[in-house]
Each structure stands twice: as structure tokens, then as C-alpha cells.
C-alpha positions in Angstrom: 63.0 43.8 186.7 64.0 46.4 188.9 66.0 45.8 192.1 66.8 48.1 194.8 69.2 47.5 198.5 71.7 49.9 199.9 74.3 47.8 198.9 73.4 47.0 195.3 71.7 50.7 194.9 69.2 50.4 192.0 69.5 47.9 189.5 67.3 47.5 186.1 67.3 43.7 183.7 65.3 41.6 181.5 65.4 38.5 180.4 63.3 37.5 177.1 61.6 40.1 174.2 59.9 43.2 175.2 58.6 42.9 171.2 58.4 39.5 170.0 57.7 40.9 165.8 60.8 43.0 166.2 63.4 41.0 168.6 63.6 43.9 171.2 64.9 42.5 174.1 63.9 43.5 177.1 66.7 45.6 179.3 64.8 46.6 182.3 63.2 50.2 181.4 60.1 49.1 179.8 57.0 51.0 180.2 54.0 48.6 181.4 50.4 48.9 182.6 51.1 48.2 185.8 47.1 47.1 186.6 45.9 47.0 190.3 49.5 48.2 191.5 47.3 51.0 190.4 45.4 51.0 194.0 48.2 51.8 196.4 48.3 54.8 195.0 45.5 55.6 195.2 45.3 54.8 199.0 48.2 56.8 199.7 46.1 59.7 197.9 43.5 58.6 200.5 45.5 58.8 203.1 47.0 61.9 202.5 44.2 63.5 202.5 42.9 61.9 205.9 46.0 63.6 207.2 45.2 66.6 205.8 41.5 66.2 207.6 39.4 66.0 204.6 38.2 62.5 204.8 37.9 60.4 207.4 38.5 56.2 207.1 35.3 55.4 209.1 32.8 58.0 207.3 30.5 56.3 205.3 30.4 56.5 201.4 27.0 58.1 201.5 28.5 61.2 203.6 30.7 62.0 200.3 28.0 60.9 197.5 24.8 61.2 199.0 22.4 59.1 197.6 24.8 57.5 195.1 24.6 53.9 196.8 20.9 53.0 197.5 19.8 49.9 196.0 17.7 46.7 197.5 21.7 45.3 198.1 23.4 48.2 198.6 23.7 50.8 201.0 26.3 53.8 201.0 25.3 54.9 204.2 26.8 51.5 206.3 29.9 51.3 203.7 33.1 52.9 205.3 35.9 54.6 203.4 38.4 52.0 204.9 35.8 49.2 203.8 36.3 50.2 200.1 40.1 50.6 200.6 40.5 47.1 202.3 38.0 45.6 200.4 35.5 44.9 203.1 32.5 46.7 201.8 30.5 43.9 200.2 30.3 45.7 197.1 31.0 43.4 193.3 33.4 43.8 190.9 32.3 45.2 188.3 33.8 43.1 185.7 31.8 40.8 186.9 29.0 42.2 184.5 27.8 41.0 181.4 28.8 43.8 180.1 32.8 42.9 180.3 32.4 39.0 179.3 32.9 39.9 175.8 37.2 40.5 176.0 37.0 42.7 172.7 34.0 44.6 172.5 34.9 47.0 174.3 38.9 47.7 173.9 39.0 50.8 172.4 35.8 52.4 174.1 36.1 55.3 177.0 34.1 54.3 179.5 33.3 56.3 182.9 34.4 55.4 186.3 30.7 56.3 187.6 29.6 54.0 185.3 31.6 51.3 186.4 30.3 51.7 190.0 26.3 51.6 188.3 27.1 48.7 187.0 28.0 47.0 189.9 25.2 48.2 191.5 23.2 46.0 189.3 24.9 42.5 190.4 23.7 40.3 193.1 26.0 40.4 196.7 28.8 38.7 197.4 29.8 36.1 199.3 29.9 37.6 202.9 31.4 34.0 204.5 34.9 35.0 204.5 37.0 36.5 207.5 35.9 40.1 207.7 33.9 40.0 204.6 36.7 40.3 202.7 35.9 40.1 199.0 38.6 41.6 196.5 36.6 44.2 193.9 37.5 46.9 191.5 34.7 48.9 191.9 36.0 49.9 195.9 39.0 51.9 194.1 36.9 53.4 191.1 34.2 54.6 193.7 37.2 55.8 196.5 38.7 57.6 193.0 34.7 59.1 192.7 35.4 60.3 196.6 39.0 62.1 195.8 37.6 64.0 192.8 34.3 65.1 195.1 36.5 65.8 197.7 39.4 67.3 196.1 37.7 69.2 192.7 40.4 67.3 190.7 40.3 64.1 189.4 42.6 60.9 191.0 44.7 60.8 188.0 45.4 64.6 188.7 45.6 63.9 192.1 48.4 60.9 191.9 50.3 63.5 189.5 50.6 66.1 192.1 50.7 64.5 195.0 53.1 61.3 194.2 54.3 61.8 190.2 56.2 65.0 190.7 57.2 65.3 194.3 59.1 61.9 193.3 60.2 62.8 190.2 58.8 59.9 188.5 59.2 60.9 185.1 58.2 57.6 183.5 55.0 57.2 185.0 51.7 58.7 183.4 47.5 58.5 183.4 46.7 57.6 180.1 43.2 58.3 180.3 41.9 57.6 176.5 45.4 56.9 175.3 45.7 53.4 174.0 49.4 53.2 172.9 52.3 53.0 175.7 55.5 55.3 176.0 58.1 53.6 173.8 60.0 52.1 175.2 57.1 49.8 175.7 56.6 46.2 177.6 54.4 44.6 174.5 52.1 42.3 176.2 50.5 38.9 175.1 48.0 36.6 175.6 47.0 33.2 173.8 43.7 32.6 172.5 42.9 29.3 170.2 46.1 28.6 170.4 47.3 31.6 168.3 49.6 34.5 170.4 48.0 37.7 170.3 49.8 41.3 170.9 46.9 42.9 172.8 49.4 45.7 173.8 46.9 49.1 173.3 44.1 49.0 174.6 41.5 51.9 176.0 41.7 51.4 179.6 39.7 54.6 181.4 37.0 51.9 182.7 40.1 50.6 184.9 40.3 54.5 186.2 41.0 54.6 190.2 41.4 50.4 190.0 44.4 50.2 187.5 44.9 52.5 184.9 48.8 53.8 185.8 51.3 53.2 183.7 54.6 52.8 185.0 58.5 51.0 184.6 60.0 48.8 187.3 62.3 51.8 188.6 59.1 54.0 189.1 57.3 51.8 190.9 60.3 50.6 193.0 60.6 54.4 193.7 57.2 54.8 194.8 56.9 51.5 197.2 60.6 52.4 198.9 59.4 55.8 199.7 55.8 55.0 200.6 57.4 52.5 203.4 60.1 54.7 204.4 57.7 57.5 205.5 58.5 59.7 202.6 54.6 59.9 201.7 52.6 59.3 204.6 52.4 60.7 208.0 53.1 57.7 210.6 49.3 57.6 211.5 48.2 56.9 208.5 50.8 54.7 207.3 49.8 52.4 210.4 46.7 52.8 209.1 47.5 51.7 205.9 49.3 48.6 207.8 46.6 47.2 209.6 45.5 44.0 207.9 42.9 41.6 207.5 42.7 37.8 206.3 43.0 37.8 202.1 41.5 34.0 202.0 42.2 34.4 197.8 46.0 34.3 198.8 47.5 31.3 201.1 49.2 32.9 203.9 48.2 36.7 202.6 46.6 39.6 204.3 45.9 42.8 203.1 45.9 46.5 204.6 44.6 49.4 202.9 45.9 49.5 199.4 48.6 46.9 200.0 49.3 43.2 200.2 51.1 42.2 203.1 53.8 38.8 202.5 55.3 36.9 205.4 56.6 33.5 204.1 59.6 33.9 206.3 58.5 33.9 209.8 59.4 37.4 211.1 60.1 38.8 207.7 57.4 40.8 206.5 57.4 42.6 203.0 54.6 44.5 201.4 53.3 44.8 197.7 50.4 45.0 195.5 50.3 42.4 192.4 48.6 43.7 189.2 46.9 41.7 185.8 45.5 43.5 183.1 43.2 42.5 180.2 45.9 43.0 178.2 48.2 40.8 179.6 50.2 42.7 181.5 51.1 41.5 184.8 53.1 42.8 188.1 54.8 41.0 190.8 56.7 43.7 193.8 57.7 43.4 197.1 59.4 45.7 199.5 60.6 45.5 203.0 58.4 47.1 206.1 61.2 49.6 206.1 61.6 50.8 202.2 65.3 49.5 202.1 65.1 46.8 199.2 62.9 46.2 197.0 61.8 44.1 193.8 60.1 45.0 191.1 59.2 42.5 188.0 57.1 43.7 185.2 55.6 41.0 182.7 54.6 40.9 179.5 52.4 37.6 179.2 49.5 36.5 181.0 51.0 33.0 180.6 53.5 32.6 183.0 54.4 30.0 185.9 53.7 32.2 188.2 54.4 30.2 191.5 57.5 29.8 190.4 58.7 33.6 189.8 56.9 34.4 193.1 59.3 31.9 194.8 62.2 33.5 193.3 60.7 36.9 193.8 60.5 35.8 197.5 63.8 34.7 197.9 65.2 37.6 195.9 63.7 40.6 198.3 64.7 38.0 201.9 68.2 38.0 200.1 69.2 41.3 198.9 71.3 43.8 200.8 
């Protein structure tokens, strides 16, 4: 867990094993896949780049890759750029495929992001009931990372590098691309299948791409988020932008912007995040206030976890820090 207030400055702990065959404890400056934590970074890429007038929120997919999106469900030409990033744009997840219900089969296979999107292409709609059509999916981030790299010439790993990873000096975060292993120190991560505890820690994870394939430590992350909502990497227009929410009906009480989760479970007291689950079982719980001044960061290495409970705490943490 990382911790950050202008009183306490930044603080790194751990409770419990980072390695459960060795005994490493964990201390706070684990490395982690940090999963769909993954997509505000990508929307600040986004963003930074409507800023710099090279793509516009409301232009449709279709204007960036003609012709990509035309199926009998499925039309790029009526999907927005602020629909994928709000997750708005009707469009399935990808995992959702066949292809993905098989946990193993695939864990040390590169897989392309384009693909990802194809695939999704080949699933039935989906449910268009919910307030603003809101429907959480991994292929809107792999297809806005398709967008960046058209619009760009670079990829939106190279892009997150240059445009976030250095200027912030984040020294411990990294796209692994094909890379299965994790930067030691490493935030071993398990899961429990017939009733046996399983160390799923490397894994291939370029399929995840634009929707979650960072890989980061609670002090990077917290360094990211306190700057993003301080104004350190968005102009204010677009950072409003990125602010402007709509119902999340998955989360009670939760709304969601572009890129970010918005939290208000203390009337007047807003904080903003983005929670993250790999296939590995990883996981990521943050918050940080509207103005970047404290922050929480808790990296997890079990997909087993009572996770009401540490979102409680995490909560009551961030509304008490200073």
C-alpha cells in the first residue's frame, strides 16, 4: 500500500507475503500488474492529444479506422471517441469470447490488440437497458489504443512512456509487451482452483494491450493519479472532460468519466480511481482526492480477498488522511 497527504508525505507498507514459497514479506515496493488501472492512462494519452488537436472526443471511430467496424451489429461510423473511453459505445468485451473461456490456453501466447477488437466484433450486442448505455468492455481501450498508434505512428505503450513514464519519472513502471516475468521485486499473485493455491504470477499479457497491460508499484501509480488531478497532465478542458460522468449501474453509488471511476460515499467528498483485476490474480484498489492532495494506493496479490471490506477501509483511509 502506498499512501500519500501533505502531512504524512508518501508512505509505502504491506501486510502479509509478497512470495508465499519463499516468506518474502511484502514492504510496500512491490511491482504488480496493475490490470484496468491500465485505462486512465490511456485516457490521459487521449486527452492529451485532444489538446494537442489531433483527435477529437465526438469524432467517430470510423473517421480514424475507416471501415474497421462494419458488421450487421456494429457500426464505427455512429461510435464516438468519448463513447469508447466512457464505455458507452455498445461494443462487447472481448473476453467474452470463446476463445478466452479456457483460463490456460492461452497464457503464454502474444496475441494482437487488432485481434482482440475482431473478436469482439463477432459477439452478439449488449445489453443497451442501462443509463446511457453504459456497458463496461475491454475492447473500447484496445480499439482507442488502435486510434493513438494511427494517430500518433507509435504505439500506446510508447506513447504512455513518453508522455506519462518519463516526464514523471516513474522509474518502476514498464509495458511488458511479450514479457511474462515481473521486475523483482515482484507482488506474486494467486488464485485457487480445486481447492489447491496456484502462483499464476507470469503470464503473456499483450492481448490486455491498451485495456491493462501496465505494470506498476503503489508509489508509481499514487504518482500518476496525484498529478493527473492536480493538473500536472492535463490541460483544464480536458480534464473536465475527463470528469464528466455517467451512471456505472455495475457499482452501487458509482459513476464513471472518461478513464476514471468517480467515488462519493461521503456526501460532498468526491475521490476518483480506477480498480484493476487481472487473470492472474492481481488486483488494484486507489483513490485520490478531486484535487491530487492524498491519495491511496493498495496493490493485491490474491484474487481471493474480502473485498468490501478493504474498500471500506480504503474509503475511510483517503476521507481521513491529511
Amino acid at each position: 500500500m502506498t499512501v500519500k497527504s501533505p502531512r504524512c508525505g508518501v508512505r509505502n507498507a504491506g501486510v502479509g507475503l509478497a512470495d508465499l514459497k519463499t516468506g518474502r514479506k511484502v514492504v510496500g515496493n512491490e511491482h504488480s500488474r496493475i490490470a484496468s488501472n491500465t485505462k486512465t492512462w490511456v485516457a490521459t494519452v487521449v486527452l492529451q492529444l485532444v489538446g494537442e488537436g489531433k483527435i477529437k472526443l465526438d469524432d467517430s471511430v470510423d473517421h480514424y479506422l475507416p471501415g474497421l467496424i462494419r458488421t450487421q451489429h456494429y457500426d464505427g461510423r455512429k461510435i464516438t471517441i468519448r463513447q469508447l473511453l466512457q464505455h458507452t459505445s455498445g461494443l462487447p468485451d472481448y473476453l467474452d469470447a470463446p476463445y478466452w473461456e479456457d483460463e490456460l490456453a492461452h497464457r503464454w501466447d502474444h496475441f494482437e490488440p487488432l485481434d482482440t477488437v475482431l473478436q469482439a466484433l463477432t459477439l452478439p450486442p449488449t445489453d443497451n437497458s442501462t443509463p446511457h448505455h453504459f456497458s463496461y468492455s475491454n475492447t473500447n481501450y484496445n480499439l482507442a489504443g488502435l486510434i493513438v498508434a494511427k494517430v500518433t505512428g507509435r504505439s500506446i505503450g510508447t506513447e504512455i512512456k513518453e508522455r506519462i513514464i518519463k516526464p514523471l519519472g516513474l522509474r518502476h513502471t514498464s509495458w511488458p509487451g511479450d514479457r511474462t516475468t515481473l521486475p523483482e521485486p515482484d507482488l506474486r499473485s494467486y488464485v485457487e482452483r480445486s481447492g489447491k493455491v496456484l502462483d499464476w504470477t507470469e503470464w503473456n499479457v499483450s492481448g490486455s494491450d491498451a485495456s491493462g497491460a501496465l505494470v506498476s508499484t503503489g508509489a508509481d501509480v499514487t504518482t500518476f493519479f496525484t498529478a493527473l488531478m492536480s493538473g500536472k497532465l492535463l490541460a483544464p478542458a480536458e480534464l473536465a472532460e475527463m470528469k464528466k460522468t455517467v451512471v456505472d449501474p455495475e457499482e452501487r453509488g458509482g459513476r464513471y468519466g472518461l478513464g476514471v471511476e468517480r467515488y462519493e460515499s461521503t456526501p460532498g467528498f468526491v475521490t476518483w480511481g480506477h480498480s484493476g483485476f487481472m487473470e492472474t490474480g492481481h488486483k488494484l484498489r486507489n483513490a485520490v482526492t478531486d484535487d491530487g492532495r492524498r491519495a491511496v494506493t493498495l496493490l493485491i496479490g490474491s484474487e481471493e480477498f474480502k473485498e468490501e471490506k478493504v474498500d471500506s477501509i480504503l474509503r475511510e483511509l483517503i476521507r481521513d488522511l491529511r
